[in-house]
C-alpha positions as CSV (number, residue, x, y, z in Angstrom):
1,X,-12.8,-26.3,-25.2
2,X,-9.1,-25.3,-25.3
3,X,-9.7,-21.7,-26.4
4,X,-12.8,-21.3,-24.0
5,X,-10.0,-22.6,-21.4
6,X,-7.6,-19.8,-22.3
7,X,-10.3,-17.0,-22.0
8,X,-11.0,-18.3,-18.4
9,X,-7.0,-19.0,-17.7
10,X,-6.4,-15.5,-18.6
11,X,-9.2,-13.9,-16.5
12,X,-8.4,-15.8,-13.4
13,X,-4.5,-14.8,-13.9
14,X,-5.5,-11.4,-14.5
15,X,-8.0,-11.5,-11.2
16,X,-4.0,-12.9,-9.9
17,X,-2.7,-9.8,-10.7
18,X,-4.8,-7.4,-9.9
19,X,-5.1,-9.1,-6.5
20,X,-1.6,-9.7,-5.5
21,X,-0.5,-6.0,-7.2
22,X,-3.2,-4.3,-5.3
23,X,-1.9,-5.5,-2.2
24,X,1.5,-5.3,-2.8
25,X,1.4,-1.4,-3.6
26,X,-0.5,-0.8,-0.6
27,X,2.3,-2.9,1.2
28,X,4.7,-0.5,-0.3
29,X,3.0,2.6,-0.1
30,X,0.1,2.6,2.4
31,X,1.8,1.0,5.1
32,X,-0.7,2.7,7.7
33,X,-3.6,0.4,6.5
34,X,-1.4,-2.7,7.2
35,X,-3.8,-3.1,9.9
36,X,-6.9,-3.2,8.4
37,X,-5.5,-4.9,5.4
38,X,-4.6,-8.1,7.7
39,X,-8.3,-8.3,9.0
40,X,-10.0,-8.5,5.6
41,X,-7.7,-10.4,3.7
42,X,-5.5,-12.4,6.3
43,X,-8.2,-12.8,9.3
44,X,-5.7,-11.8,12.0
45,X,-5.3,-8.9,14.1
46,X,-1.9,-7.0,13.2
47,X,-0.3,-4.9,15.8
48,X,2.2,-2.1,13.7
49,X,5.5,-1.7,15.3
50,X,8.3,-0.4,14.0
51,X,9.9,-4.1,12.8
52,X,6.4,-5.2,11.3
53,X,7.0,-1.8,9.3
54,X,9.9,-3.3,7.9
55,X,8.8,-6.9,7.5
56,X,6.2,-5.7,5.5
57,X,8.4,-3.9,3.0
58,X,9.7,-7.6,1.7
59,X,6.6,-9.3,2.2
60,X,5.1,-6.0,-0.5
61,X,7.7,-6.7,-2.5
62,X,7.5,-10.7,-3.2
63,X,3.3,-9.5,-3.5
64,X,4.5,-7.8,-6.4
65,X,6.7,-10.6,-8.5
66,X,4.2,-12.9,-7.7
67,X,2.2,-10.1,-9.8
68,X,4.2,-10.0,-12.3
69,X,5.3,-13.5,-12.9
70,X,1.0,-14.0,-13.1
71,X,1.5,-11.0,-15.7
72,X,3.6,-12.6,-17.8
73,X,1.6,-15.7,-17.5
74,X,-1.6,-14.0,-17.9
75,X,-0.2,-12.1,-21.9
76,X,0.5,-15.5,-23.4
77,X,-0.6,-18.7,-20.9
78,X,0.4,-21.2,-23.7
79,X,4.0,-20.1,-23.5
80,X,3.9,-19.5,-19.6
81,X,2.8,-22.9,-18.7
82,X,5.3,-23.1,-16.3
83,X,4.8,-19.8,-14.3
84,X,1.4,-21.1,-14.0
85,X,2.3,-24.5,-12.8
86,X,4.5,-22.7,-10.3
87,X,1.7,-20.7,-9.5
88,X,-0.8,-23.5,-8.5
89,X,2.4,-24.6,-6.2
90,X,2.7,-21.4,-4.0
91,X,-1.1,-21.3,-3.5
92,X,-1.8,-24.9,-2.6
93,X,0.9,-24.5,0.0
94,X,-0.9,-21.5,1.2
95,X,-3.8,-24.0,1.5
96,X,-1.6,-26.6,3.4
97,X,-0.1,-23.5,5.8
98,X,-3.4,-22.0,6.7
99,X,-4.8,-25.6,7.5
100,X,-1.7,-26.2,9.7
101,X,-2.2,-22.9,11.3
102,X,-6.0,-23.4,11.8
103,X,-5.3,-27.2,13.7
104,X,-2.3,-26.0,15.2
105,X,-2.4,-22.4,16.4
106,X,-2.0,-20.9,19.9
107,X,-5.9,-20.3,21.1
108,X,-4.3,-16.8,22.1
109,X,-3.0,-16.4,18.3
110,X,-7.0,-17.3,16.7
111,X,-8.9,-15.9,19.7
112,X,-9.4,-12.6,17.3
113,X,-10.1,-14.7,14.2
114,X,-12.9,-16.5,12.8
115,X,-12.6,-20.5,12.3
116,X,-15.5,-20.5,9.5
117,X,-13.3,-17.5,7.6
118,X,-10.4,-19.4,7.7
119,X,-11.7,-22.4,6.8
120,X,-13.5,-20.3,3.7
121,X,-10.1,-18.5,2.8
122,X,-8.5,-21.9,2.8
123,X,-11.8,-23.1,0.4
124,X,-11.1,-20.0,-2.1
125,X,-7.9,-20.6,-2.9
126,X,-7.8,-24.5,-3.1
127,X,-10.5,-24.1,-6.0
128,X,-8.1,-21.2,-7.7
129,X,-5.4,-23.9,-7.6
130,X,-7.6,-26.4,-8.7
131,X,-8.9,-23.9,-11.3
132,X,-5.4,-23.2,-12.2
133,X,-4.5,-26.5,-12.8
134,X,-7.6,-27.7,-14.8
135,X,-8.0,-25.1,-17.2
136,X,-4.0,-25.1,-17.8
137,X,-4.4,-29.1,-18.9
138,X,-7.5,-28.5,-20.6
139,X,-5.9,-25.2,-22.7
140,X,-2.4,-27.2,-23.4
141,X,-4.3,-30.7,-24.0
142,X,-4.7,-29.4,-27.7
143,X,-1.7,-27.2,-28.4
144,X,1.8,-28.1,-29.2
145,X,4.7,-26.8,-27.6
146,X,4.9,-24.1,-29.9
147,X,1.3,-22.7,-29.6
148,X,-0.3,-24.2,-32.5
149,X,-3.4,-26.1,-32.5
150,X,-2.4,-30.1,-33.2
C-alpha cells in the first residue's frame, strides 16, 4: 500500500504545484486578471487599485514558494516528510480562516459571494489536507528514515 501511497502523494503534490505556480505567475505577471482570478478561485469580488496592485506582488510571490517547497516535496516525498507535514498545516488553517470568515463576515463583505461555494472551497481543501496527511502515514508507515523498505 506504501508505494500505491507514494504514486497518489506525488500526484496530489504535483496537482499542489501546478495549482499554486499557476496562480502565482499570473500574480506576478498578469496582474490585470486579479479580478477575475478572485471570483473563480477566492469567491470574492476584488476591486484593483493601485495598493491591491502591490499587495498582490507578495501575495504571488509566497504562491510561488509554497510551489516550490510542494516541488521539492513532490521529487522525493519520503525524504520531504516534513514539507509535507507543513503543507497539510497551511491548508487546514485555510480551512479554519474561511470558516471564520464564512460565520463571521460583514453581510456587505459576502453579499457578492456564494455561501454553498464557500462552504465547498472550505470542503476541497479539508479532504487535500486530510488526503495529505493519510497517504503521507500510510507511505512512511513502511519505510525507514532513510527510504528503505523495513
Amino acid at each position: 500500500m506504501s508505494d500505491r501511497s507514494e504514486k497518489i502523494l506525488k500526484a496530489l503534490l504535483w496537482w499542489l504545484v501546478v495549482f499554486h505556480g499557476g496562480l502565482g505567475l499570473l500574480g506576478l505577471f498578469a496582474k490585470g486578471s486579479a479580478e477575475v482570478l478572485a471570483e473563480r478561485f477566492f469567491n470574492f469580488q476584488l476591486e484593483l487599485s493601485p495598493q491591491m496592485y502591490w499587495v498582490i506582488n507578495p501575495f504571488a510571490a509566497y504562491l510561488l514558494a509554497f510551489a516550490a517547497f510542494m516541488a521539492i516535496a513532490a521529487w522525493d516525498p519520503r525524504r520531504n516528510v516534513a514539507l509535507i507535514y507543513v503543507a497539510a498545516s497551511l491548508l487546514g488553517l485555510r480551512v479554519l480562516q474561511r470558516a471564520y470568515f464564512l460565520l463571521t463576515a460583514d453581510d456587505d463583505l459576502i453579499s457578492g459571494t456564494s455561501k454553498d461555494r464557500i462552504v465547498l472551497t472550505i470542503a476541497i481543501v479539508l479532504v487535500i489536507t486530510i488526503a495529505l496527511l493519510v497517504l503521507t502515514r500510510n507511505m512512511s508507515r513502511n519505510y525507514s528514515g532513510n527510504g528503505i523498505e523495513e
